[in-house]
N, C-alpha and C positions, 0 to 999 in steps of 0.2 A: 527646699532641695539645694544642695552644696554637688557645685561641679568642681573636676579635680583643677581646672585653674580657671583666676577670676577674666570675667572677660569684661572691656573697658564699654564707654560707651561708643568710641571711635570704632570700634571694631562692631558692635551693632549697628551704629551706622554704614560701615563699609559692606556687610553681611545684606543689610535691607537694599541698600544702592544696586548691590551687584544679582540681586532676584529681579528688582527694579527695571533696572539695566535689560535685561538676557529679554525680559518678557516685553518691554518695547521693542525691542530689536526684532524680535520673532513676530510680535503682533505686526512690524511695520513691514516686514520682507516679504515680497511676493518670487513665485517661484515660476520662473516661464524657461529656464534653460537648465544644463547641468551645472554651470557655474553658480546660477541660485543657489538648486539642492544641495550643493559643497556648502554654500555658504549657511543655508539652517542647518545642516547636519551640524559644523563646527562650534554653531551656536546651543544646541541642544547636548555636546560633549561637554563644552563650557558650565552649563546646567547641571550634567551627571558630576563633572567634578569640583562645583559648586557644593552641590550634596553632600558627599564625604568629607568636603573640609569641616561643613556643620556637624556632620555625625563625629567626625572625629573631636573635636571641640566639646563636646555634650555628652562624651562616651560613660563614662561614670557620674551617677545623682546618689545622693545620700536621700532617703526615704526618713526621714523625720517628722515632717511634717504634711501631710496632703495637700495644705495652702500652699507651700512652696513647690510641691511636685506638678502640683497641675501649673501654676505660674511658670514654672522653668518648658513644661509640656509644649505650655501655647506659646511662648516665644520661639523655641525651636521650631517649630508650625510655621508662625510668624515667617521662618525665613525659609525654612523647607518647600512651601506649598506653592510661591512665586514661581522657582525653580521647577517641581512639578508641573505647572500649566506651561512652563516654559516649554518641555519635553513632549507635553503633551499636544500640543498646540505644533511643534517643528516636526515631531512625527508624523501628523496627521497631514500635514502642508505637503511633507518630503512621500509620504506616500500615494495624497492622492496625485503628485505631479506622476511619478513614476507608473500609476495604473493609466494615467492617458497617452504615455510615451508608450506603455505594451500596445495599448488601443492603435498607436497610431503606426507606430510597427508592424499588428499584424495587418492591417489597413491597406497599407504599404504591401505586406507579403501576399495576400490576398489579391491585389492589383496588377501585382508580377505574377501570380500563378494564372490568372484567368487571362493575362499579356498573352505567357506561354502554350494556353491552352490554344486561343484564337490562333495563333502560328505553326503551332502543330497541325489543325484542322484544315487550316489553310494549303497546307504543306502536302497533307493526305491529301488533299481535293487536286492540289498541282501532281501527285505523282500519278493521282488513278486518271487523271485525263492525258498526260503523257502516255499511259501505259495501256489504255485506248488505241491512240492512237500506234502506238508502236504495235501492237497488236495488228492492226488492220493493215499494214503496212507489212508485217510479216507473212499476214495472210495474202496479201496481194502476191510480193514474191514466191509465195509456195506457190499458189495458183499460176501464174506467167512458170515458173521450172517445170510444171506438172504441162501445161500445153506445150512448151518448148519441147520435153523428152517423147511426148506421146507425136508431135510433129514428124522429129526424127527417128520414132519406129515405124510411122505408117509410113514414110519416105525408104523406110529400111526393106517393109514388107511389098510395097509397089514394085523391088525392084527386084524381090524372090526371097532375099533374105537378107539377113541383117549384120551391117559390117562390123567390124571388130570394132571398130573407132565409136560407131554407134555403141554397139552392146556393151563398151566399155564405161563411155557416157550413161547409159541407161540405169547399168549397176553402179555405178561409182557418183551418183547425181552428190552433188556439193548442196550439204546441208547448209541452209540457213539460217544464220545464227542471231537466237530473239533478244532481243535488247532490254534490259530490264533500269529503267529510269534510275538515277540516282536519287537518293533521300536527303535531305536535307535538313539535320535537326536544329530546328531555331534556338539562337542564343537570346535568354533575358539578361539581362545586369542582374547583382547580386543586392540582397540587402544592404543599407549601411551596414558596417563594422561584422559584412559576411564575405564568402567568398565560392564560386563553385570549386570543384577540383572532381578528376578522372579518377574512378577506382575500378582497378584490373582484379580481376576473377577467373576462378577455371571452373570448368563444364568438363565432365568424361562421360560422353555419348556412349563409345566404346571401351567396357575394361579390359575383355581380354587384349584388346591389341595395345593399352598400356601396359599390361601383364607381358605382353610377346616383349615391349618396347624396353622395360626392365630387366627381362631374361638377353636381350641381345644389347644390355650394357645401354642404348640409348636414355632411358630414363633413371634415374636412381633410384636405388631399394624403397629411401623414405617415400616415395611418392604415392603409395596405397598403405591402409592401414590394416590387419587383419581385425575381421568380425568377431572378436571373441566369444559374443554372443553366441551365435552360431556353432562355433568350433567347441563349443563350451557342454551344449545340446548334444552335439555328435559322441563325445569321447565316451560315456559308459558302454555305448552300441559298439561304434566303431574303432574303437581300441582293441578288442578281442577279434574282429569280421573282417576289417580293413584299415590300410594305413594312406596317410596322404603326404607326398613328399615333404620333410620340413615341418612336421607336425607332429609335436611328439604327444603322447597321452599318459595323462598321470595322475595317480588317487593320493589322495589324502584323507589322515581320518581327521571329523570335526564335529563337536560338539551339537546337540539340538535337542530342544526342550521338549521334551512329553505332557 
């Protein structure tokens, strides 16, 4: 087999050295950081374009001879296959380092969510025993206001009837006002190379009083969308029976398969 240019012996020398080469390099690297895995990845690029310099070298054979085709076959082998265990050997190193970096990651995430979870619970347990207490503490007040005002009517009634200053007391008794514990939502730290961050959202409890809050200019038009679905359903009915302000109703003809 006849390649389109001859190749010296220095050059299959250099060709075997450089498969040589890639594949101790990769046989000796161990991988325990990300500065490792930089380092076999580069050595496994080195490999890929090790490859193409031999394919390109080898790109055309004359088919003459079978003895020559297969002899030309096995030396490109020869320098190909090093290269190959090279790639195959720094992928397999760079991968499995990277499945025990997830492993220990989620490890990690796993250790902070069950952190968070333990603080939250904790948190619940501190608000319902505050909220006990403040409870019974309310109740005590209402009870002591509830014999203070009933003091001051049987005091009102011993003495025929009941003074203004009383019955005003009596009606007017000053609500006491229940205290409801504050919450405290526990902070974890974030993953390495994560971060928390606040994201705001809206709720509408109420639409019409958004609807009132858009008619009186406080809200903008965009801020509801219309149903068309809906309004979609209405219009064969209600285009002939009834109209709805800002709703116009309209046919079109369209196509449909029988």
């Amino acid at each position: 087999m006849e390649m389109t240019t001859e190749i010296t012996e220095i050059q299959k020398k250099e060709l075997a050295q450089t498969g040589s080469s890639l594949l101790n390099g990769v046989n000796s690297l161990v991988v325990k950081n990300e500065v490792g895995n930089n380092a076999i990845l580069t050595i496994v690029g080195q490999a890929k374009k090790g490859k193409k310099v031999v394919n390109a070298r080898f790109k055309k054979m004359d088919e003459k001879s079978k003895e020559n085709r297969r002899a030309c076959i096995e030396m490109i082998n020869s320098f190909l296959n090093p290269l190959d265990e090279v790639i195959k050997i720094g992928l397999k190193k760079s991968n499995t380092w990277l499945e025990v970096e997830q492993e220990k990651r989620e490890a990690q995430q796993r250790k902070l969510d069950e952190e968070f979870e333990r603080k939250q619970e904790a948190e619940r347990k501190r608000v319902e025993a505050k909220q006990r207490l403040l409870d019974e503490a309310f109740e005590r007040k209402q009870e002591a206001e509830r014999q203070r005002v009933a003091k001051l009517q049987a005091e009102a009634e011993a003495k025929g009837k009941v003074s203004t200053a009383v019955e005003k007391e009596i009606i007017q008794q000053v609500a006491v006002e229940k205290e409801i514990p504050q919450v405290i939502v526990p902070k974890v730290a974030a993953p390495a190379n994560s971060s928390y961050t606040d994201k705001w959202y809206a709720e509408v409890p109420n639409l019409k009083k958004l609807c009132e809050a858009i008619v009186n200019g406080i809200a903008p038009v965009n801020s509801i969308m219309a149903n068309m679905p809906v309004l979609n359903s209405m219009a064969r009915i209600a285009a002939s029976t009834s109209t709805i302000p800002g709703v116009l109703y309209k046919r079109k003809n369209v196509t449909t398969q029988r």
